[in-house]
C-alpha positions in Angstrom: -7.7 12.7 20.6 -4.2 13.1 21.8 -1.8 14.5 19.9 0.6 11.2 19.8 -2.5 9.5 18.0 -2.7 12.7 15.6 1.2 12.2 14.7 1.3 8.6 14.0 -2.2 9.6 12.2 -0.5 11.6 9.9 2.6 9.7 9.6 1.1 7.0 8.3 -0.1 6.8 4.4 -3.9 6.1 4.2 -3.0 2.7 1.9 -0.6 1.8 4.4 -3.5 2.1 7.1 -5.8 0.1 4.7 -3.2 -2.7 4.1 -2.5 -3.3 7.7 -5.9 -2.9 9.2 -7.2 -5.6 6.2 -4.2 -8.1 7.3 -5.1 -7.9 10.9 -9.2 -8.3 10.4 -7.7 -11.5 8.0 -5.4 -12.6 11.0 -7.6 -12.1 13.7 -11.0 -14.0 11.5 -8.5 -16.7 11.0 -7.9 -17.3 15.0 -11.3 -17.1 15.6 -12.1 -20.0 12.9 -9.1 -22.0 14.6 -10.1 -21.4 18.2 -14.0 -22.6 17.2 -12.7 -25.4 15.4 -10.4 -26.9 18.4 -13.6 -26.0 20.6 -15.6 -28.8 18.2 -12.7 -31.3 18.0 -12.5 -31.3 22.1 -16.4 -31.5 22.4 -16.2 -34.8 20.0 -13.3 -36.3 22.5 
């Protein structure tokens, strides 16, 4: 591991790193759902 991950690593506040990494699996599940459900609506066109 580099030592620029290492810093940020230990910059960063583990809740902090919990918060964000839960918000961008929510974000990124949320696309996914959107990107299947515009898939459907252009298969029934």
């Amino acid at each position: 591991m580099s030592s620029q991950y290492k810093q940020i690593g230990n910059a960063v506040p583990v809740n902090l790193s919990h918060a964000i990494g839960r918000s961008l699996v929510g974000l990124l599940n949320n696309i996914t759902e959107h990107e299947a459900n515009n898939q459907k609506i252009t298969e029934l066109a």
